[in-house]
VMD Tcl script that draws the C-alpha trace (Angstrom):
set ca {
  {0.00 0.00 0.00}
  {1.64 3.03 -1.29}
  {1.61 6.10 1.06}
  {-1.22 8.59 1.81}
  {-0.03 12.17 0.98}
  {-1.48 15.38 1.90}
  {-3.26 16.91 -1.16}
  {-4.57 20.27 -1.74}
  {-8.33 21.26 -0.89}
  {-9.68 24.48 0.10}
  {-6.70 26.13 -0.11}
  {-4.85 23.97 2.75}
  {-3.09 20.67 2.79}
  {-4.85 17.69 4.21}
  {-5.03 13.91 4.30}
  {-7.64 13.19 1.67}
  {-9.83 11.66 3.80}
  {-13.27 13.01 4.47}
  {-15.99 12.28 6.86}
  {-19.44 11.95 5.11}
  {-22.30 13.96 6.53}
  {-25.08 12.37 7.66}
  {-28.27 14.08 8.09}
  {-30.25 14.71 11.49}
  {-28.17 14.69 14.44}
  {-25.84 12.17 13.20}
  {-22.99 13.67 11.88}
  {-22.11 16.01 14.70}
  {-19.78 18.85 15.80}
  {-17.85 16.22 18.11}
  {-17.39 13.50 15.44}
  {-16.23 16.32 13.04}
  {-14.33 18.31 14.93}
  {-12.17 14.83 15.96}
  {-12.03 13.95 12.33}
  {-10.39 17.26 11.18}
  {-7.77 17.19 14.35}
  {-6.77 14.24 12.75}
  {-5.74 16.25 9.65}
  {-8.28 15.29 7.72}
  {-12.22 17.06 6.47}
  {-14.57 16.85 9.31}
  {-18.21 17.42 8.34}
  {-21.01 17.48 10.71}
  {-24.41 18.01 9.08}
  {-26.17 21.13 8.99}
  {-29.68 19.48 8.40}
  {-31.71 20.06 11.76}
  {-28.95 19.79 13.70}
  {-28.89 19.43 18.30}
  {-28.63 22.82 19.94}
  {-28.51 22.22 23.68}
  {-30.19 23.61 26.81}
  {-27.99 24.39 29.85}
  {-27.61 21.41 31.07}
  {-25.82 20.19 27.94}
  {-29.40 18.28 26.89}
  {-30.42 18.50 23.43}
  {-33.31 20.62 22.50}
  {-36.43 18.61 21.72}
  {-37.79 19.61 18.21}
  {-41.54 20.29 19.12}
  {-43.61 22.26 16.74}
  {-46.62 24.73 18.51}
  {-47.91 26.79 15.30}
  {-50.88 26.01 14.07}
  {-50.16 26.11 10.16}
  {-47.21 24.32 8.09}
  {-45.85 28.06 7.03}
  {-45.56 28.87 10.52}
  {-44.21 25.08 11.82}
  {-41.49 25.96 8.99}
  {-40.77 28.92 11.12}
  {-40.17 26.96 13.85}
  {-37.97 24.64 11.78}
  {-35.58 26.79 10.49}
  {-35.15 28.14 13.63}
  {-34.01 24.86 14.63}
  {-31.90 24.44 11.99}
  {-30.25 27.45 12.08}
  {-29.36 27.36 15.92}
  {-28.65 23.69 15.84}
  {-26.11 24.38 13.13}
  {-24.68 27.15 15.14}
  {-24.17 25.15 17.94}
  {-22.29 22.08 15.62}
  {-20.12 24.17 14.05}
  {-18.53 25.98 16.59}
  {-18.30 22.80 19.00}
  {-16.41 21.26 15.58}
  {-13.74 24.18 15.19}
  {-13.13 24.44 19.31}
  {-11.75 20.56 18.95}
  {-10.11 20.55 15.95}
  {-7.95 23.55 16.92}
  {-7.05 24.82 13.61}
  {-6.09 21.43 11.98}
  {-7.69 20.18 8.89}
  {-10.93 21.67 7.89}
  {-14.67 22.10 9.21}
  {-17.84 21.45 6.61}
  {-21.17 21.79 6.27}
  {-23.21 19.26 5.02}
  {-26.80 20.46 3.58}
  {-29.58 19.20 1.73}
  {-30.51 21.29 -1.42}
  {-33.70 19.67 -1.11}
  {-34.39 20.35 2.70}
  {-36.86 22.85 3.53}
  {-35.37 26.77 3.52}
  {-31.56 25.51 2.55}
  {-30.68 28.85 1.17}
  {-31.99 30.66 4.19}
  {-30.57 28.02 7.11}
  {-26.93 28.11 5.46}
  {-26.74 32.14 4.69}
  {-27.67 32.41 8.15}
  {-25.57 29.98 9.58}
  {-22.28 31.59 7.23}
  {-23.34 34.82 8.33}
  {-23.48 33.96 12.40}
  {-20.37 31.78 11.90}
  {-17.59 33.36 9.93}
  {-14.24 31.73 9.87}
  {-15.86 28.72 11.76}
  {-16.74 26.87 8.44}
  {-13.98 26.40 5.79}
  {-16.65 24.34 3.16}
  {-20.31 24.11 2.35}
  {-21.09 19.92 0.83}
  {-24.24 19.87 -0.81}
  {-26.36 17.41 -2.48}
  {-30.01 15.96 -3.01}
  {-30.94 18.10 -5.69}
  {-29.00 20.33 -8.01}
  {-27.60 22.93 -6.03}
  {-27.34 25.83 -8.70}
  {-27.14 28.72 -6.20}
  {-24.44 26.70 -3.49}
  {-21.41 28.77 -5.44}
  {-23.57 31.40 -5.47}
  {-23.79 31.52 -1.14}
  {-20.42 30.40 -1.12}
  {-19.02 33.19 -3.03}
  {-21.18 35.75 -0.68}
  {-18.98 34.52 2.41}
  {-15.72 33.47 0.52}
  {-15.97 30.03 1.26}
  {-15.49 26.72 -0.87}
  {-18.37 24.80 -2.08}
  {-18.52 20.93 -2.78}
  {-21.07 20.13 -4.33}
  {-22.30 16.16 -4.74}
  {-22.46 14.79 -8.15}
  {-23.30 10.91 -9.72}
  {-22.45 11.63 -12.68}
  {-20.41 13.81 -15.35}
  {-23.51 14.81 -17.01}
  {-24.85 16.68 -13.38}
  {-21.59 18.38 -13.10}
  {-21.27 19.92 -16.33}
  {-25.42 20.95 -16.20}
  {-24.10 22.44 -12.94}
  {-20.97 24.66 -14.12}
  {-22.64 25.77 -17.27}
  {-25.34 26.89 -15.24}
  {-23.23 28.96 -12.24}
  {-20.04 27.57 -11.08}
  {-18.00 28.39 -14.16}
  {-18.63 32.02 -12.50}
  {-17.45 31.28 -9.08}
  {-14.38 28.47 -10.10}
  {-11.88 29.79 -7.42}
  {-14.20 28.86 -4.67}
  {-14.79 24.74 -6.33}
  {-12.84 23.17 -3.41}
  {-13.82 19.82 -4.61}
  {-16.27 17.86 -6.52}
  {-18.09 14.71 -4.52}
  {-18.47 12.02 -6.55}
  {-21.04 9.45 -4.88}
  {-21.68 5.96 -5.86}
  {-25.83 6.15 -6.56}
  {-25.58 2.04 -5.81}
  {-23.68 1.97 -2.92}
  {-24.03 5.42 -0.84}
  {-25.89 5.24 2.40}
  {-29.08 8.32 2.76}
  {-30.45 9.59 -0.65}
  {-28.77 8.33 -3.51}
  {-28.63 10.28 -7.52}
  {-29.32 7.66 -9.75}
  {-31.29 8.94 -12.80}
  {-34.12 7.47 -14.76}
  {-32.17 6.08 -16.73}
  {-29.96 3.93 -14.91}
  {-30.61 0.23 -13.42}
  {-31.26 0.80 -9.60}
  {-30.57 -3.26 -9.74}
  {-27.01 -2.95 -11.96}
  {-24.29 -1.54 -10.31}
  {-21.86 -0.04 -12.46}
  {-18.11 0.15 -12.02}
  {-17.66 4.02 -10.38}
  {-13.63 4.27 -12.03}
  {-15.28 4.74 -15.91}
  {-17.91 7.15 -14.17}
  {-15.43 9.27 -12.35}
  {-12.70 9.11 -14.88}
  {-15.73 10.18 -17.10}
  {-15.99 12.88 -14.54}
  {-12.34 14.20 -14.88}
  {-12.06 14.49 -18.10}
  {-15.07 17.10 -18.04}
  {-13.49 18.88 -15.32}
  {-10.42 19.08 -17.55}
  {-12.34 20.93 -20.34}
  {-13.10 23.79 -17.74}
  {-9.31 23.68 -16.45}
  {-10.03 21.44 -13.26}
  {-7.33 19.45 -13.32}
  {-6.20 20.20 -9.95}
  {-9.21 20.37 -7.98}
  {-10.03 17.22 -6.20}
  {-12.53 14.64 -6.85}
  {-13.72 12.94 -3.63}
  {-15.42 9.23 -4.05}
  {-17.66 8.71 -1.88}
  {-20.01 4.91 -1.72}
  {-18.30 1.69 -1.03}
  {-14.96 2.82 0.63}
  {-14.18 0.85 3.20}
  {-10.47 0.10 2.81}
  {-8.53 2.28 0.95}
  {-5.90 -0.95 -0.15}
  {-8.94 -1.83 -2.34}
  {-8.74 1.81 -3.79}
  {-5.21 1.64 -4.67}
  {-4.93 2.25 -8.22}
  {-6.91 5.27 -8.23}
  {-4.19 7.07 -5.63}
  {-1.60 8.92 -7.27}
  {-3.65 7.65 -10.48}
  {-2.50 10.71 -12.93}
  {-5.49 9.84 -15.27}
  {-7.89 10.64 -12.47}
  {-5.78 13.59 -11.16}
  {-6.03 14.11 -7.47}
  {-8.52 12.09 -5.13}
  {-9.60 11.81 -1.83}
  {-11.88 9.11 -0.29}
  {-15.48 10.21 1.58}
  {-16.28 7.72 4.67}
  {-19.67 7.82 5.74}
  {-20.69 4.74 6.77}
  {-17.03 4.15 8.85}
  {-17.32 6.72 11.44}
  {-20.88 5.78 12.32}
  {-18.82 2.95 14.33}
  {-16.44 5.77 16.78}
  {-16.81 6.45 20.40}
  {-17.69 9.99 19.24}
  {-20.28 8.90 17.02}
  {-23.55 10.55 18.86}
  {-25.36 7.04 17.32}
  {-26.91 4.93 20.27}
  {-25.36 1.90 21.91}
  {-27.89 -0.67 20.39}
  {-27.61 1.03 16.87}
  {-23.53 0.44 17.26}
  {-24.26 -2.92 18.32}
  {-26.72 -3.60 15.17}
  {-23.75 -2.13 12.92}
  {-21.75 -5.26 14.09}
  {-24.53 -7.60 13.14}
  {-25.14 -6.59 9.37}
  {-25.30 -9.52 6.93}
  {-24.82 -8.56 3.30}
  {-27.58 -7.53 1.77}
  {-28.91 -6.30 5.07}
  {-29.06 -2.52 3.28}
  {-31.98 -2.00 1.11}
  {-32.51 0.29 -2.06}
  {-35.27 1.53 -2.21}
  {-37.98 4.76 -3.00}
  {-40.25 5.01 -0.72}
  {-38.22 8.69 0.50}
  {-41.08 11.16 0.25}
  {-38.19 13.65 -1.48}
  {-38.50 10.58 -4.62}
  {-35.09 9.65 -4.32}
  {-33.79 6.33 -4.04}
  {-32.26 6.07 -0.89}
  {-30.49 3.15 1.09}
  {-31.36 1.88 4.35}
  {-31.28 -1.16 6.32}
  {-33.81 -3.61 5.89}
  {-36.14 -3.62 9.40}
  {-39.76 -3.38 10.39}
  {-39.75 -0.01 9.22}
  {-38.73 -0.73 5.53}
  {-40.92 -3.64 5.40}
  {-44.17 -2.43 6.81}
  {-43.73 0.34 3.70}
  {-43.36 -2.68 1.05}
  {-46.64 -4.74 2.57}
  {-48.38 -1.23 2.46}
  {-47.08 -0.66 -0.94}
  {-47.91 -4.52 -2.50}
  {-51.69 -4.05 -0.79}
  {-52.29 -1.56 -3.64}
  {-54.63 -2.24 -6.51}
  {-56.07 0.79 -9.11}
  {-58.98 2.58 -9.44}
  {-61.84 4.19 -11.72}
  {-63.62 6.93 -10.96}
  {-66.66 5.76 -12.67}
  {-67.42 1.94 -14.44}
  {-64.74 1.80 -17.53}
  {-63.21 -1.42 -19.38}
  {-62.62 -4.07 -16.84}
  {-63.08 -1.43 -13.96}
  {-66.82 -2.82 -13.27}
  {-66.64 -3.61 -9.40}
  {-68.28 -1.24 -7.37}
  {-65.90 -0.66 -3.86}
  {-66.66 1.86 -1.09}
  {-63.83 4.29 0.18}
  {-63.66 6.06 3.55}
  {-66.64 7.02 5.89}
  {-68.97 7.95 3.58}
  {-68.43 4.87 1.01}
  {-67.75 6.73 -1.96}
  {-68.02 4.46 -4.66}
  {-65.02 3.66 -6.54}
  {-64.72 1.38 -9.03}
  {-61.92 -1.50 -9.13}
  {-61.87 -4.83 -11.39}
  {-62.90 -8.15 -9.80}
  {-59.97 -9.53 -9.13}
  {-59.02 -6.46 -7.12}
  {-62.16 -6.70 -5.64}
  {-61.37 -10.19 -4.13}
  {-57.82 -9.18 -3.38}
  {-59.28 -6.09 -1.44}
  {-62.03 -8.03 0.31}
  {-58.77 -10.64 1.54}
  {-56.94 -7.82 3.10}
  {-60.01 -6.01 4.90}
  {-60.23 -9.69 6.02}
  {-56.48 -10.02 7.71}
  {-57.27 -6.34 9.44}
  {-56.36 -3.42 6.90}
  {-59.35 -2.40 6.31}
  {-58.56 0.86 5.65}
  {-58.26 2.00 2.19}
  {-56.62 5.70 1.14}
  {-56.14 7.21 -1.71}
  {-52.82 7.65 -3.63}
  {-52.27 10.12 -6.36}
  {-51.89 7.96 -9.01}
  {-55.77 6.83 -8.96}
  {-54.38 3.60 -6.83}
  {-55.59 2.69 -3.06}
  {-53.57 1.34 -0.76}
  {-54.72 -1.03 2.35}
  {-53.69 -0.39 6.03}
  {-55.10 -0.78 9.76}
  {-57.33 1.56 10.58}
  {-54.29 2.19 13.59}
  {-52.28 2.99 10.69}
  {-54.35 5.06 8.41}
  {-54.94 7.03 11.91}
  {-51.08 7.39 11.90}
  {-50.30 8.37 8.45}
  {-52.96 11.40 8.63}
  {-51.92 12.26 11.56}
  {-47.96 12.56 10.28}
  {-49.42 14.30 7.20}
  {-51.53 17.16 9.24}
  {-48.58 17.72 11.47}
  {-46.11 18.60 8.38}
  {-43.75 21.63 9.29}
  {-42.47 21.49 6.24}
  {-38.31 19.89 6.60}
  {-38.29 18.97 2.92}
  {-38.54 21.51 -0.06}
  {-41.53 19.49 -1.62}
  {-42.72 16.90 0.47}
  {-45.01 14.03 -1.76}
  {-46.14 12.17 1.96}
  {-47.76 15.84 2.64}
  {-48.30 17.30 -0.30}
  {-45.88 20.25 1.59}
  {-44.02 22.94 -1.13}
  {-42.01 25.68 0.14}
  {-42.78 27.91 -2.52}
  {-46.21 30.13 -2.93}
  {-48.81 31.20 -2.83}
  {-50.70 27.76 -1.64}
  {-47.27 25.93 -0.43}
  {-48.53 22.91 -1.99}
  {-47.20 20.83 -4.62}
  {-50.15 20.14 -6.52}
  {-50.98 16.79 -5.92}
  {-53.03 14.68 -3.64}
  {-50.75 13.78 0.00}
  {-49.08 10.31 -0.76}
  {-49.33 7.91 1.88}
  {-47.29 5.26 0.65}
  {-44.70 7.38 2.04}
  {-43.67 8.71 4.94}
  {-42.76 11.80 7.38}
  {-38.80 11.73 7.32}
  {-38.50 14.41 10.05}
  {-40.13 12.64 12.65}
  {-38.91 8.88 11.74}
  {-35.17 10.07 11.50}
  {-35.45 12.83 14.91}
  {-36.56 9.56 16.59}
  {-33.69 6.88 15.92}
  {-31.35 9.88 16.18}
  {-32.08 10.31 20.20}
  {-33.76 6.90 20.78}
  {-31.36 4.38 19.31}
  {-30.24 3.03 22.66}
  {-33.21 1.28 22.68}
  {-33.36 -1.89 20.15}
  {-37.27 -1.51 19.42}
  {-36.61 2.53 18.26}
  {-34.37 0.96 15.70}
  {-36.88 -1.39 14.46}
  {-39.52 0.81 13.67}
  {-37.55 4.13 11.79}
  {-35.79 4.74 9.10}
  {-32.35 3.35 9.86}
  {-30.10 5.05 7.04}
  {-26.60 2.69 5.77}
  {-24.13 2.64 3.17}
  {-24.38 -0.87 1.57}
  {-20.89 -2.19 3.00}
  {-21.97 -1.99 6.95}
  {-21.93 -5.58 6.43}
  {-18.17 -4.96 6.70}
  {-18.04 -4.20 10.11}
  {-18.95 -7.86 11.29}
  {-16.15 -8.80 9.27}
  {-13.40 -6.45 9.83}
  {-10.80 -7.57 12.26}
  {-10.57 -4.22 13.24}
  {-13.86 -4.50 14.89}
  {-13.21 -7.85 16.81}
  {-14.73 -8.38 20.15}
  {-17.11 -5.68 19.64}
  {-14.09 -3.29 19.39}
  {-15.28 0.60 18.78}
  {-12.52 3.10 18.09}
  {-12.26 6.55 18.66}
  {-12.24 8.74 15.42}
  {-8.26 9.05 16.05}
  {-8.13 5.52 15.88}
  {-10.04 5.31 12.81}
  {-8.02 7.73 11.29}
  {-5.14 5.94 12.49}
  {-6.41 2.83 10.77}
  {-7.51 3.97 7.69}
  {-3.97 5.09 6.93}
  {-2.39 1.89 7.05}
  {-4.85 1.02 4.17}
  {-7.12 -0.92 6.48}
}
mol new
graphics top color blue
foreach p $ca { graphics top sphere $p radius 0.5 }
foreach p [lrange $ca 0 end-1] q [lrange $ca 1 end] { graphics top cylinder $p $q radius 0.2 }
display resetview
């Protein structure tokens, strides 16, 4: 394993290793701030971040307004104060060594607003914004507005170049680094396109040296491309390091330093890391931003596949083979289905769901009425963390802050699903029923010698580790 060298990002020299954000209390100020003492990029994640009372407790997230606008309010207040608080608990450990980031969500409710206010409450604190979910036009935009470098996160060559034309090409001084992550094998939301086999994983060196050579039409040959998805050990990356066809690289862990004594995670959701089989990590888009996204395969996931498989289309009125008259909600409104839905509909009000809601592609879906109860609930309750939400029907934008279409409750609310694992994962049963977001290799942790005995490192260690090539 040939050496890891220092290479140039953001205008400093550090290891090219980079801690992936992770959204929601996960990726914290503490877990950062270790990862850049180490010399490295720490990034904690600016996405409804902890803020603390004085007792060092964090801040529940409650919501008291009466409307979404005004629950968004509320939200970005949250945000903006919890960033506040990561950030500058981040740059207090690291002491000046390697860098601080941000980690946003284009597509998170009021993005723009929560990271110009958190650059303008926090300057010299953050040395990079990392962005992705979306296609951050304006990030070089902010960045350039507090002289700051912007990453943004790209799965392809194709995003990056519809992303310079657009605005970076203005603003290339400030391009610290391009994030190129693995839309098979990243843990949270993942890019792939319409276009691409969720089910065929392609090989990421053809994508990324696909992604260099763009870079080198706009004179990027020096600025870093950091892969992120799949690294685990960076001995199985050596022929990209020092690689001169892919120019300079560093390597994004996000899945790594969920597994660190710093890591803010829970005890049992450590433990569970330890205990992933392969294929334990599920693909999957049921995210109500309509992303793919990964996450391990528990109650959670599966209750949202039986809800989704008890789904059978309807008619408005009699048409084709749409002839069997079925009732929907309290008042019975008559829908019309064909008979073999019928019998498959009359089966599952028989084992309990006999709930039926609407979707908004003229489909029902079957639940308990303990469920249905549940999802409407979630759906009233919106405050609005997502730029367009499809479980609520939630836009940001006016005048009705609605995205046109009828609430989607094959979905979910991601707020409250990932504000609960992140401060209840000590318990086993919190983990069961949430969203539990992975990278697809967490498998690797039961089978790293590193991790023997139910060994957990501290990020130094890591660090120390990772170096070797292991």
């Amino acid at each position: 394993m040939q050496a890891i060298n220092a290479i140039r990002m953001g205008g400093v020299d550090v290891l090219p290793l980079v801690e992936g954000g992770k959204g929601v209390a996960i990726s914290n100020g503490i877990s950062a701030g270790h990862w850049a003492a180490g010399g490295g990029v720490g990034t904690f994640s600016a996405v409804n971040a902890d803020s603390y009372d004085e007792h060092g407790n964090p801040i529940p997230q409650l919501y008291h307004a009466r409307t979404r606008r005004d629950r968004h309010e509320e939200l970005i207040n949250y945000a903006v104060q919890g960033a506040l608080t990561q950030a500058r608990r981040a740059w207090d450990i690291a002491g000046g060594k390697g860098r601080i980031h941000a980690n946003i969500l284009w597509e998170m409710g009021g993005a723009e607003r929560i990271i110009t206010e958190v650059l303008e409450q926090a300057k010299g604190v953050i040395n990079g914004i990392t962005c992705g979910a979306g296609m951050p036009y304006r990030l070089s935009e902010i960045a350039a507005r507090f002289n700051v470098h912007y990453y943004p996160i790209v799965s392809s060559s194709r995003a990056f170049n519809a992303l310079w034309r657009r605005a970076y090409s203005k603003v290339s001084h400030l391009l610290g680094g391009v994030v190129y992550e693995d839309p098979w094998l990243a843990g949270g939301h993942n890019g792939l396109s319409n276009g691409e086999d969720p089910t065929k994983p392609e090989d990421p060196y053809p994508r990324v040296l696909a992604l260099r050579k763009q870079m080198r039409e706009y004179g990027l040959h020096d600025t870093p491309i950091i892969m992120a998805g799949g690294v685990w050990w960076l001995e199985e990356w050596a022929h990209w390091i020092d690689n001169k066809e892919l120019g300079p690289i560093a390597f994004q862990f996000g899945t790594r330093p969920l597994l660190t004594q710093e890591s803010p995670i829970g005890s049992a959701w450590k433990q569970r890391l330890l205990t992933l089989e392969e294929g334990d990590v599920f693909l999957n888009r049921f995210s109500p931003t309509g992303f793919y996204s990964s996450a391990v395969n528990n109650d959670f996931i599966g209750e949202l596949r039986d809800r989704n498989d008890r789904q059978v289309a309807f008619a408005a009125e009699a048409v084709g083979e749409h002839t069997a008259e079925y009732g929907v909600g309290p008042r019975k409104r008559l829908v019309y289905l064909t008979p073999t839905d019928l019998t498959r509909a009359k089966a599952w009000e028989a084992q309990g769901f006999t709930e039926a809601l609407r979707t908004p592609d003229s489909t029902l879906i079957f639940v308990t009425p303990d469920k249905a109860r549940e999802i409407l609930k979630d759906q009233s309750d919106c405050m609005g963390c997502l730029s367009t939400c499809r479980f609520s029907n939630w836009s940001q934008h006016g005048p009705d802050f609605d995205n046109g279409k009828r609430a989607d409750p094959r979905s979910f609310c991601i707020q409250k699903t990932l504000q609960d694992i992140a401060h209840g994962s000590d318990d086993p049963a919190v983990l069961n029923r949430n969203l539990m977001f992975s990278g697809h290799n967490a498998y690797r942790f039961g089978k790293d010698p590193f991790y023997s005995n139910g060994f957990i490192p501290t990020v130094r260690q890591l660090v120390e580790r990772i170096m070797t090539g292991r």
